[in-house]
FIKOLZA-1660 file (N, C-alpha, C; in steps of 0.1 Angstrom, whole numbers, plus 5000, padded with zeros to 4 digits):
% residues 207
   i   px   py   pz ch aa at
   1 4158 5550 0947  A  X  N
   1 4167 5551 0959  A  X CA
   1 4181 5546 0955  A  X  C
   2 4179 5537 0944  A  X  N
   2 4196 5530 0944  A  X CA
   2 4202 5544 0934  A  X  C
   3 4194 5548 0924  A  X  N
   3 4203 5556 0917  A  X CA
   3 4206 5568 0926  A  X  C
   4 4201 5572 0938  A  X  N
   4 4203 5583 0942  A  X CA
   4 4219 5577 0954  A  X  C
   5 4215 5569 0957  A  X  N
   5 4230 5561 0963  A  X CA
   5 4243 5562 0950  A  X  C
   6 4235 5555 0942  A  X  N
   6 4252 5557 0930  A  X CA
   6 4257 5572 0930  A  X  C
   7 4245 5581 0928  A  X  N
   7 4252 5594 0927  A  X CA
   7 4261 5598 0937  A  X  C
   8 4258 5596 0953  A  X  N
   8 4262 5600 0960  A  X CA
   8 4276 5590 0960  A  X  C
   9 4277 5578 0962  A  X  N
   9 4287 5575 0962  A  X CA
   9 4303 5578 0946  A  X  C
  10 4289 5583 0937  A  X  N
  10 4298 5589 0929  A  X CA
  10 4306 5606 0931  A  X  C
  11 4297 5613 0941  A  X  N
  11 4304 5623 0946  A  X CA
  11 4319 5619 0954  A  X  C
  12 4320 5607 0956  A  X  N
  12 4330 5606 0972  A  X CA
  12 4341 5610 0966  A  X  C
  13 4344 5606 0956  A  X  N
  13 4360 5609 0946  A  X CA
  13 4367 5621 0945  A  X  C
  14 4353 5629 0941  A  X  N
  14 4361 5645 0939  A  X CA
  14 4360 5650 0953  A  X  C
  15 4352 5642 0964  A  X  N
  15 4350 5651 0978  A  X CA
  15 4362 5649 0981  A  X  C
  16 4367 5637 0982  A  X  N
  16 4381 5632 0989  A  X CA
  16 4392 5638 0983  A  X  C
  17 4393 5646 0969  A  X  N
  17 4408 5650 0966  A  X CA
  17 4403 5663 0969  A  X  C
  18 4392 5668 0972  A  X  N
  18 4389 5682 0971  A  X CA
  18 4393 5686 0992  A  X  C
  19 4390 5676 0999  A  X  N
  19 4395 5678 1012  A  X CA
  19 4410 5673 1014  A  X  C
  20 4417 5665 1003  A  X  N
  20 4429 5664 1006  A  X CA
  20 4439 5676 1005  A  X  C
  21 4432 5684 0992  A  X  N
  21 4439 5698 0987  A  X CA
  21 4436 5707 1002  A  X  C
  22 4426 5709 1001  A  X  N
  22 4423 5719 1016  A  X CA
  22 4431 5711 1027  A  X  C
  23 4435 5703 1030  A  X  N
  23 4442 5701 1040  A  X CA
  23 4454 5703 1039  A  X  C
  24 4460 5702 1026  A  X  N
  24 4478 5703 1018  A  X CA
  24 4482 5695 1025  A  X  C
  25 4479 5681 1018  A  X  N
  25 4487 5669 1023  A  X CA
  25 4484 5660 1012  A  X  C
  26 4497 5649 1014  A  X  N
  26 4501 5645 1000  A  X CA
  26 4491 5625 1003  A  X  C
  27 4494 5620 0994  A  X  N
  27 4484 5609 0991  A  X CA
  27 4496 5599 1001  A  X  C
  28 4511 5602 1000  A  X  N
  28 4516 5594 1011  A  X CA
  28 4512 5595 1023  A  X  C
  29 4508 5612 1026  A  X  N
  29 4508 5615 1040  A  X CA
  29 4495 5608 1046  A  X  C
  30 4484 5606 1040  A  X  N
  30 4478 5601 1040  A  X CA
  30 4476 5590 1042  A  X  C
  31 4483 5579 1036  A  X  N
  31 4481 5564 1034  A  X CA
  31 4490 5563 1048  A  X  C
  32 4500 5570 1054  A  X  N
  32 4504 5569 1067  A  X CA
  32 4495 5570 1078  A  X  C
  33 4483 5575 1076  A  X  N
  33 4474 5585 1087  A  X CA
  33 4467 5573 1088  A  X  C
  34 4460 5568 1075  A  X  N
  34 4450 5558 1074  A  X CA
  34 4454 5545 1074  A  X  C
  35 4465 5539 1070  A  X  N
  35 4471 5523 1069  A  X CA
  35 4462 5520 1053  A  X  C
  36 4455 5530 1048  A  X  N
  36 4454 5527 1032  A  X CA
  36 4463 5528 1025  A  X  C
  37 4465 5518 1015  A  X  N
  37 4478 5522 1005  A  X CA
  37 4475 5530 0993  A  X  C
  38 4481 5539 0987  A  X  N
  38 4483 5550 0980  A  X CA
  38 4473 5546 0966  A  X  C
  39 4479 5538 0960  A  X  N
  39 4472 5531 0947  A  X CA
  39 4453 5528 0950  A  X  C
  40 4452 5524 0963  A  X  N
  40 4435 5525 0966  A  X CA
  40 4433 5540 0967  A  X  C
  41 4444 5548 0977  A  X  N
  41 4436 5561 0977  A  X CA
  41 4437 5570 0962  A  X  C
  42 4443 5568 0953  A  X  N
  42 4441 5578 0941  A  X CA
  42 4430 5572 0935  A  X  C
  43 4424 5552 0933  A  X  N
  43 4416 5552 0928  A  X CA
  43 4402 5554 0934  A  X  C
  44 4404 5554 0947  A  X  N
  44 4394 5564 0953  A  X CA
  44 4388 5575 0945  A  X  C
  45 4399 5588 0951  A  X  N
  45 4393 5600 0944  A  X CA
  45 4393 5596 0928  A  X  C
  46 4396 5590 0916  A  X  N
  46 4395 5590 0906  A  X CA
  46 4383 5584 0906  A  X  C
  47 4374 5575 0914  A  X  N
  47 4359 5571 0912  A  X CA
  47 4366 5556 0900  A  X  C
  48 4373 5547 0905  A  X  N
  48 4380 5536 0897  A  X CA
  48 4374 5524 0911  A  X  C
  49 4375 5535 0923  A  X  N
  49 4373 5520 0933  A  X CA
  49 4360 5530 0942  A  X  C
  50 4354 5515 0941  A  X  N
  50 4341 5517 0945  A  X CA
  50 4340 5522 0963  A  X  C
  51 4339 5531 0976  A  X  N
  51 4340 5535 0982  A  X CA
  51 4331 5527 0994  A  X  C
  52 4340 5522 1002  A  X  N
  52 4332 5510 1015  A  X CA
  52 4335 5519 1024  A  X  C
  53 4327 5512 1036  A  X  N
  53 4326 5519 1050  A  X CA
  53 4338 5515 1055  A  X  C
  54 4341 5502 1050  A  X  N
  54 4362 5499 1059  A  X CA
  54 4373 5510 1049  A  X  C
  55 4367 5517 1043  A  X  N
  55 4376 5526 1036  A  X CA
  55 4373 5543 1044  A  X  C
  56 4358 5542 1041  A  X  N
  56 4355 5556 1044  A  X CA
  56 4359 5560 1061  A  X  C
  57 4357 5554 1069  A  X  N
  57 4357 5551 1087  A  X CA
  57 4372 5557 1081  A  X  C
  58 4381 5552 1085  A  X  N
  58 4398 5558 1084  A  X CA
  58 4400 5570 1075  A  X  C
  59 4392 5574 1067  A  X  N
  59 4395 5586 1059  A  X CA
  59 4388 5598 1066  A  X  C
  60 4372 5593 1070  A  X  N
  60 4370 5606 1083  A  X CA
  60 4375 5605 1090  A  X  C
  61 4383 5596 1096  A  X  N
  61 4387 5600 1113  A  X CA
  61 4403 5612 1109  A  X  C
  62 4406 5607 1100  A  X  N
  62 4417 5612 1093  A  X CA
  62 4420 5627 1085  A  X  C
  63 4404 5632 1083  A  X  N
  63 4403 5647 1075  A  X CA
  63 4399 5656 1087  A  X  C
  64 4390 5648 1099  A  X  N
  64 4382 5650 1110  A  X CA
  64 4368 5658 1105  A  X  C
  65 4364 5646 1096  A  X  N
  65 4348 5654 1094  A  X CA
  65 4340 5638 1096  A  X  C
  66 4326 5639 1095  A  X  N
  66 4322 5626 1097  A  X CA
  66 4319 5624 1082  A  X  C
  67 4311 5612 1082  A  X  N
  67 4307 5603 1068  A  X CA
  67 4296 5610 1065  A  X  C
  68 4288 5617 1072  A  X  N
  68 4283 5624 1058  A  X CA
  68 4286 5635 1052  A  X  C
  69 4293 5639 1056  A  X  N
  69 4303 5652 1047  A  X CA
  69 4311 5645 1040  A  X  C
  70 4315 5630 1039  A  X  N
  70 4324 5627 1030  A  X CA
  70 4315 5624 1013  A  X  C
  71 4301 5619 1025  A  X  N
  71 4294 5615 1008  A  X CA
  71 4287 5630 1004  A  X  C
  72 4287 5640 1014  A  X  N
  72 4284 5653 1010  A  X CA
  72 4264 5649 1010  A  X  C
  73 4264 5643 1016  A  X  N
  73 4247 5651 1026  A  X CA
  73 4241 5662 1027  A  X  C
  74 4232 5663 1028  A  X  N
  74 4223 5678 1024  A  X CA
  74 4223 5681 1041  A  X  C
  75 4230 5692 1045  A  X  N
  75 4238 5700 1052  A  X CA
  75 4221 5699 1065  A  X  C
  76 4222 5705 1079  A  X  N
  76 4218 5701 1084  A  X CA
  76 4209 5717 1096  A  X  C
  77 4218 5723 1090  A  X  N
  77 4216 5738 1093  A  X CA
  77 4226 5738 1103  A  X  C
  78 4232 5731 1111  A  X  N
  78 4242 5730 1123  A  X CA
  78 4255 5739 1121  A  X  C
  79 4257 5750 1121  A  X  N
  79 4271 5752 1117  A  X CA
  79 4280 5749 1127  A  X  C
  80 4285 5741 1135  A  X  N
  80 4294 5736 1142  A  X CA
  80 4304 5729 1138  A  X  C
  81 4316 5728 1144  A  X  N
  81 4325 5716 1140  A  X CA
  81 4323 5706 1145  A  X  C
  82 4319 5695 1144  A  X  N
  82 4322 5685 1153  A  X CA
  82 4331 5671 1151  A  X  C
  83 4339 5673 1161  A  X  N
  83 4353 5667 1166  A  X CA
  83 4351 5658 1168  A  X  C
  84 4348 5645 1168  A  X  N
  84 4345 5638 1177  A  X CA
  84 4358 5628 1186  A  X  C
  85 4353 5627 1202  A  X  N
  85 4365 5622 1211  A  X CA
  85 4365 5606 1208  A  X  C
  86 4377 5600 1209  A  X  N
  86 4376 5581 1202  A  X CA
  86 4381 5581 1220  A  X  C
  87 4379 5572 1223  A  X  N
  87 4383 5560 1238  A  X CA
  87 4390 5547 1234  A  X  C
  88 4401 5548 1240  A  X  N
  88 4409 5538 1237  A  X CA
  88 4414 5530 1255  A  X  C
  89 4412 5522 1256  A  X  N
  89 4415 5518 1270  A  X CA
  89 4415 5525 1280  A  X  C
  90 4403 5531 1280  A  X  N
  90 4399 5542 1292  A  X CA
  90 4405 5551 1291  A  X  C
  91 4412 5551 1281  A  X  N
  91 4420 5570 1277  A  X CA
  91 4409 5574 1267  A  X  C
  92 4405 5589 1265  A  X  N
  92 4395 5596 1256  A  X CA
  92 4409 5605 1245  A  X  C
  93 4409 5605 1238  A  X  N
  93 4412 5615 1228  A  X CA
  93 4405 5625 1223  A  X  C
  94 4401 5636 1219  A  X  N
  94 4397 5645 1214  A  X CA
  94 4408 5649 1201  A  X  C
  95 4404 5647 1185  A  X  N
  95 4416 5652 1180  A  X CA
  95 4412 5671 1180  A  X  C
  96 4421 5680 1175  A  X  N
  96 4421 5694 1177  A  X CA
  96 4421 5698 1163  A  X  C
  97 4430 5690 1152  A  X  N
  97 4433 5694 1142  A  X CA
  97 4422 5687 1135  A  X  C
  98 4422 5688 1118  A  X  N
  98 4414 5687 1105  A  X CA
  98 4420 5680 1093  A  X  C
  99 4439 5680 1092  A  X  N
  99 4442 5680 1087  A  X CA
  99 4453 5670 1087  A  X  C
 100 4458 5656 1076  A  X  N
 100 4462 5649 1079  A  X CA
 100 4480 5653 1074  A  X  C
 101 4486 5647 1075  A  X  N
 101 4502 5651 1078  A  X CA
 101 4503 5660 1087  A  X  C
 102 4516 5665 1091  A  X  N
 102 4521 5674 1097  A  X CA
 102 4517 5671 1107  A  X  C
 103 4519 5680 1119  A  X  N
 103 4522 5682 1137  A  X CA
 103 4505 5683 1138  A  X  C
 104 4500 5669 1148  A  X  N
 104 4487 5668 1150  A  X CA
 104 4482 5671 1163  A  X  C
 105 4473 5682 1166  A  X  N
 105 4469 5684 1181  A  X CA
 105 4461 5673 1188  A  X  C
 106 4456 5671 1198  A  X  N
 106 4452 5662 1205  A  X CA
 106 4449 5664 1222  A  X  C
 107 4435 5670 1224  A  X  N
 107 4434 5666 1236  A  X CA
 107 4428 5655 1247  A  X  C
 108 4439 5649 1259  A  X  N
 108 4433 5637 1262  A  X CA
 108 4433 5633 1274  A  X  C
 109 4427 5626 1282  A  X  N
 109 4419 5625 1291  A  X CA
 109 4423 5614 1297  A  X  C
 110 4430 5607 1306  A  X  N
 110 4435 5594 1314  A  X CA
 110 4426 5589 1328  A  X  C
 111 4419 5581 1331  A  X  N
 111 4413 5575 1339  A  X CA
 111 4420 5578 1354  A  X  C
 112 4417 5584 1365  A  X  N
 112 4421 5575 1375  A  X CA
 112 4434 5565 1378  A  X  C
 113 4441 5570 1386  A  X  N
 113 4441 5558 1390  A  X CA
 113 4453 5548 1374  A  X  C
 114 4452 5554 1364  A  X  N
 114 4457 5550 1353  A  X CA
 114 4473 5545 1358  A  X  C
 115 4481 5553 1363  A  X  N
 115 4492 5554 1364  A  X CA
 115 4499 5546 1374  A  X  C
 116 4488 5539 1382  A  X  N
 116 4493 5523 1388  A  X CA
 116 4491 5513 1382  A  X  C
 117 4495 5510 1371  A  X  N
 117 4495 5502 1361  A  X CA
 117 4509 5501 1358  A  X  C
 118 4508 5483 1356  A  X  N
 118 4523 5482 1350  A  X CA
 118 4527 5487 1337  A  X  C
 119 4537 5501 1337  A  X  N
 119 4538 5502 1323  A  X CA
 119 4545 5494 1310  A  X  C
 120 4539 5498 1301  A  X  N
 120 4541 5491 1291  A  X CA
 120 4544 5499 1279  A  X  C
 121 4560 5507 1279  A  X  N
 121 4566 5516 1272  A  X CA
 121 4566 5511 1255  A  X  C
 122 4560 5519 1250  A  X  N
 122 4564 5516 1237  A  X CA
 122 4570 5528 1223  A  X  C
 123 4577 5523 1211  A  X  N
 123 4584 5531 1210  A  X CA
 123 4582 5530 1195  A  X  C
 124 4577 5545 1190  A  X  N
 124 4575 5546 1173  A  X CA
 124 4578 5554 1167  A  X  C
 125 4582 5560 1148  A  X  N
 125 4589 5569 1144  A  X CA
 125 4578 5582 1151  A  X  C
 126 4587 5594 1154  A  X  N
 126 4577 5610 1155  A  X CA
 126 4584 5619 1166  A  X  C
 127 4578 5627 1169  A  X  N
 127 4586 5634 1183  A  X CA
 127 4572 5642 1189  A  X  C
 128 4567 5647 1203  A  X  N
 128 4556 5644 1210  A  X CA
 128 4558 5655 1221  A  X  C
 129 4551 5665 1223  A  X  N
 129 4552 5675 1231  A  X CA
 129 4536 5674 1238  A  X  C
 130 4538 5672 1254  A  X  N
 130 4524 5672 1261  A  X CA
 130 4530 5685 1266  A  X  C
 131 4513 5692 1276  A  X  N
 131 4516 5703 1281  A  X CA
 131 4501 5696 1293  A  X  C
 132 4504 5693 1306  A  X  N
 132 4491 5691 1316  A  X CA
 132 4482 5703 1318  A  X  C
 133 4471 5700 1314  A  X  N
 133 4462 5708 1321  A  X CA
 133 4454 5708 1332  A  X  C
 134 4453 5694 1337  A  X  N
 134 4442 5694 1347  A  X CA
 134 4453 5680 1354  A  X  C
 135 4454 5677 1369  A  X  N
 135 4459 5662 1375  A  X CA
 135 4471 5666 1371  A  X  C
 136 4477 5653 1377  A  X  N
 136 4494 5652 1379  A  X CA
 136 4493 5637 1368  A  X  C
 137 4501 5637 1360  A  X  N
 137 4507 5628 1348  A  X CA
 137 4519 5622 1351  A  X  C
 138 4517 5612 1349  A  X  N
 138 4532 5603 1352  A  X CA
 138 4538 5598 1335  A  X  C
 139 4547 5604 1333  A  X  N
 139 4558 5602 1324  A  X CA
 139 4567 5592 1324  A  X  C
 140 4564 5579 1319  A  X  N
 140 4578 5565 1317  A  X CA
 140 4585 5572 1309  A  X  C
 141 4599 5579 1303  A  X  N
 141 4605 5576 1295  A  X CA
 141 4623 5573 1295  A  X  C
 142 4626 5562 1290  A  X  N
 142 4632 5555 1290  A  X CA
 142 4635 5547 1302  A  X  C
 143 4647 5553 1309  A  X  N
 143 4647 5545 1324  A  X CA
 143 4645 5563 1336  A  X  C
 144 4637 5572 1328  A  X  N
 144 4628 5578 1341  A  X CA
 144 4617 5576 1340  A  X  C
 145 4613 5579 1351  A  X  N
 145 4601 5582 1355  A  X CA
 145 4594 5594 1367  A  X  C
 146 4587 5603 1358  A  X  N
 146 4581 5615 1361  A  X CA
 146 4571 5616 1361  A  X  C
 147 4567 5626 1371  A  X  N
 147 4555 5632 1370  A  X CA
 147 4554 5651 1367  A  X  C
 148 4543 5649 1361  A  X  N
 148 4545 5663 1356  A  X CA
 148 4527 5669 1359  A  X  C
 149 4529 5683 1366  A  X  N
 149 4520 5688 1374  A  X CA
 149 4511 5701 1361  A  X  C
 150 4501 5704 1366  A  X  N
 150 4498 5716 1355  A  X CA
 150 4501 5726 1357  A  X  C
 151 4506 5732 1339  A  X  N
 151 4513 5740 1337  A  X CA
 151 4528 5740 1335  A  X  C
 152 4530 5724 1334  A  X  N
 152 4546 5721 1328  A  X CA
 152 4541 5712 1319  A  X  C
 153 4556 5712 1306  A  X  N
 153 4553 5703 1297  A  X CA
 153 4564 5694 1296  A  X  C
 154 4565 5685 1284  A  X  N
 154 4575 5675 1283  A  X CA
 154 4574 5669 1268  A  X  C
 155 4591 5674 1263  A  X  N
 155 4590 5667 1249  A  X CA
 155 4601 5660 1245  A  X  C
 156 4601 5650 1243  A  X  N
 156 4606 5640 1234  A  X CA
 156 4604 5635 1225  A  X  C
 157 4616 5625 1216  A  X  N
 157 4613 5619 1204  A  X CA
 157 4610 5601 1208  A  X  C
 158 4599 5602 1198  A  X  N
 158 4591 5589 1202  A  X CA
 158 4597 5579 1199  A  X  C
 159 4608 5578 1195  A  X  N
 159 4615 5564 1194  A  X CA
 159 4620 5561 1211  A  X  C
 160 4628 5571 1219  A  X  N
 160 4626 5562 1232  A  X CA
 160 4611 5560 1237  A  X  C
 161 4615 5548 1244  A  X  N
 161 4602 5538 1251  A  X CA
 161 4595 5549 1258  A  X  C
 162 4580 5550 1261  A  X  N
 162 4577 5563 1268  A  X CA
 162 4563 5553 1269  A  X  C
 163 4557 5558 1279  A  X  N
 163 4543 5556 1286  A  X CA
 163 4539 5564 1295  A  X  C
 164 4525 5567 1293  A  X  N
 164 4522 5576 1306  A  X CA
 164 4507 5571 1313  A  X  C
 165 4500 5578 1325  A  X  N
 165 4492 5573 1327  A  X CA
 165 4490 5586 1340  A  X  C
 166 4476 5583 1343  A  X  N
 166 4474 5599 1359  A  X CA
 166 4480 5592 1372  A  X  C
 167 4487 5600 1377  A  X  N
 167 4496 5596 1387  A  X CA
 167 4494 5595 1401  A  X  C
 168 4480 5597 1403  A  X  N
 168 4471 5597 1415  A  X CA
 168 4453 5594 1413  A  X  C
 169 4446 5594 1425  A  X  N
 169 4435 5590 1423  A  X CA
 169 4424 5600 1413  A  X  C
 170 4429 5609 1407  A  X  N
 170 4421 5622 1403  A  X CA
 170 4424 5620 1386  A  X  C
 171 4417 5619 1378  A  X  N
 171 4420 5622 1365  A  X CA
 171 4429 5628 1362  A  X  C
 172 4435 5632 1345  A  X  N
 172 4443 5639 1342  A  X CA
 172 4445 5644 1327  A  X  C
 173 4442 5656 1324  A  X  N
 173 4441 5661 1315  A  X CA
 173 4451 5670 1304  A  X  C
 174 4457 5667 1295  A  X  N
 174 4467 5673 1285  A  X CA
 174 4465 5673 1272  A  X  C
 175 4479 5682 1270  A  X  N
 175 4479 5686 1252  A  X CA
 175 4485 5676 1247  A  X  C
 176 4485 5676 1235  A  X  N
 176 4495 5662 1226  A  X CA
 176 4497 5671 1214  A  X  C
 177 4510 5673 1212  A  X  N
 177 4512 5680 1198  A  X CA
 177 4524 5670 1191  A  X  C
 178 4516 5658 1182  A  X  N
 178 4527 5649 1182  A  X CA
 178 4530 5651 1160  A  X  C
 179 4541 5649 1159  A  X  N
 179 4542 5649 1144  A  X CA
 179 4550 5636 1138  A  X  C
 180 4545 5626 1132  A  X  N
 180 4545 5617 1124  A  X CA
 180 4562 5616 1120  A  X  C
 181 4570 5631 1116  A  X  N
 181 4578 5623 1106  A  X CA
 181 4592 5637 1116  A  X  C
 182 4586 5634 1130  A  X  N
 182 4595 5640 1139  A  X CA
 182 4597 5658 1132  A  X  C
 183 4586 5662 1135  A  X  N
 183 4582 5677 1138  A  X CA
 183 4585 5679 1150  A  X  C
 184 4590 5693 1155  A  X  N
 184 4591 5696 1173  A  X CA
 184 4581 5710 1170  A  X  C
 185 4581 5709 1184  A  X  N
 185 4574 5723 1187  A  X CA
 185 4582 5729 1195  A  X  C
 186 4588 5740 1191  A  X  N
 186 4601 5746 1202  A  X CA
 186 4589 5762 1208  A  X  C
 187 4596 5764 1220  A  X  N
 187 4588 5775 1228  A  X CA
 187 4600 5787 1226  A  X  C
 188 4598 5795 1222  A  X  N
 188 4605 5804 1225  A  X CA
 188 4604 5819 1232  A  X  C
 189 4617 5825 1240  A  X  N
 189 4605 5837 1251  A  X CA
 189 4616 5852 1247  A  X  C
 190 4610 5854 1242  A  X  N
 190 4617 5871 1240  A  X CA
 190 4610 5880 1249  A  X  C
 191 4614 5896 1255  A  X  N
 191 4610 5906 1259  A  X CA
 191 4602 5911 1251  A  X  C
 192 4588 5919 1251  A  X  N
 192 4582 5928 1245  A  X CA
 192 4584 5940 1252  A  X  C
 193 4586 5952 1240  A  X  N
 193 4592 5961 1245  A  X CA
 193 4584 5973 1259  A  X  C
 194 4569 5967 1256  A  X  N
 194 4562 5975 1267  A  X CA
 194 4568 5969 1281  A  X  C
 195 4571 5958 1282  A  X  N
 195 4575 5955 1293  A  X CA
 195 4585 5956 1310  A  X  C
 196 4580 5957 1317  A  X  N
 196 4591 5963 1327  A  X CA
 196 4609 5952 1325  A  X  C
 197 4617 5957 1326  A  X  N
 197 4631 5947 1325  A  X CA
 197 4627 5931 1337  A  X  C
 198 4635 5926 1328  A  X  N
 198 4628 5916 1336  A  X CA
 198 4621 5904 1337  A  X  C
 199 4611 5911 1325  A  X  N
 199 4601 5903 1322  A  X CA
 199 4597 5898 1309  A  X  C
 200 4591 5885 1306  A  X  N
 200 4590 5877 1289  A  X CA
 200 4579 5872 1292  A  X  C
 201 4576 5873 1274  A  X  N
 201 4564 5865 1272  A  X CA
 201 4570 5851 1265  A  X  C
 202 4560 5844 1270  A  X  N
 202 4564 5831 1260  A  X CA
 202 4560 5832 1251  A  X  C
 203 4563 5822 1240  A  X  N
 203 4558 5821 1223  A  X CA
 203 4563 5804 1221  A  X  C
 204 4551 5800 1215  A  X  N
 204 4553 5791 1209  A  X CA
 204 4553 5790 1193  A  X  C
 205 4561 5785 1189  A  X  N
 205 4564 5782 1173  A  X CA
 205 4567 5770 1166  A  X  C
 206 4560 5763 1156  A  X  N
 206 4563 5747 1153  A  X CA
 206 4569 5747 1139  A  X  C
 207 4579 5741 1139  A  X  N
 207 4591 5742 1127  A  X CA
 207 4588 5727 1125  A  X  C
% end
């Protein structure tokens, strides 16, 4: 049993640069995602540092696969993805994407009731585009304060103070398309030409 452990934990090395390449993201972008420093994660994949669960935990949540696809496990017949949602002070996350750097999707879920709470705005490098899908959302940012209903969105750069929470007694449900090193997501709406005058489609596009 132990040599069959060494093996597997001898696979982790090439699994981890072989999901870093499929993701096309770099070993900084990374050590940003995770709060690992660069120098553990190359000797990581190089099989130089021996692979712990306080290392592995941050690197799935971060590729979005679980730990046994990191040590590469004999598969399960399940072809599904599974995402899994994290709960953070009665907020649920769902992440959307797989891949670490770049513009990260996120759907999330606010308690009740959330939004009579004293906020507590805080403010970090990136820029952050919600879009509500379900409840009314209350938006802190800077010295406003909004609420935003479904089917409208709201983007800003995350260095002003911003907090949000559901703005009545009913839950509240949105998108998060937030990017690390201040990515936007601009919407843009042109005519298509089948169209009567008049009328646009939207389009969204992330530069």
């Amino acid at each position: 049993m132990e040599d069959d452990l060494d093996r597997a934990l001898a696979q982790v090395g090439p699994r981890l640069r072989e999901l870093r390449r499929e993701r096309e993201t770099t070993l900084a972008d990374l050590s940003a995602a995770t709060g690992v420093s660069v120098s553990t994660l190359s000797r990581l994949e190089s099989g130089a540092r021996r692979p712990t669960l306080e290392l592995l935990l941050p690197l799935a949540k971060a590729y979005g696969v679980t730990l046994d696809e990191l040590v590469d496990a004999p598969p399960t017949g399940d072809p599904r993805v599974h995402l899994r949602p994290v709960t953070r002070n009665g907020m649920t996350m769902l992440p959307l994407t797989r891949r670490a750097g770049g513009i990260q999707a996120y759907k999330l879920v606010l308690p009740a009731g959330s939004g009579k709470r004293e906020p507590d705005p805080q403010r970090h490098e990136g820029y952050e585009w919600l879009y509500v899908l379900n409840g009314r959302l209350r938006l802190v940012l800077g010295d406003r304060d909004l609420v935003l209903m479904p089917g409208e969105a709201a983007e800003f750069d995350t260095r002003v103070p911003h907090w949000f929470g559901a703005a009545d007694d009913e839950p509240v449900e949105f998108l998060s398309l937030f990017g690390t090193q201040g990515e936007r997501a601009h919407l843009r709406a042109r005519t298509r030409p089948q169209d009567p005058p008049g009328r646009s489609a939207s389009r969204s596009r992330q530069s």
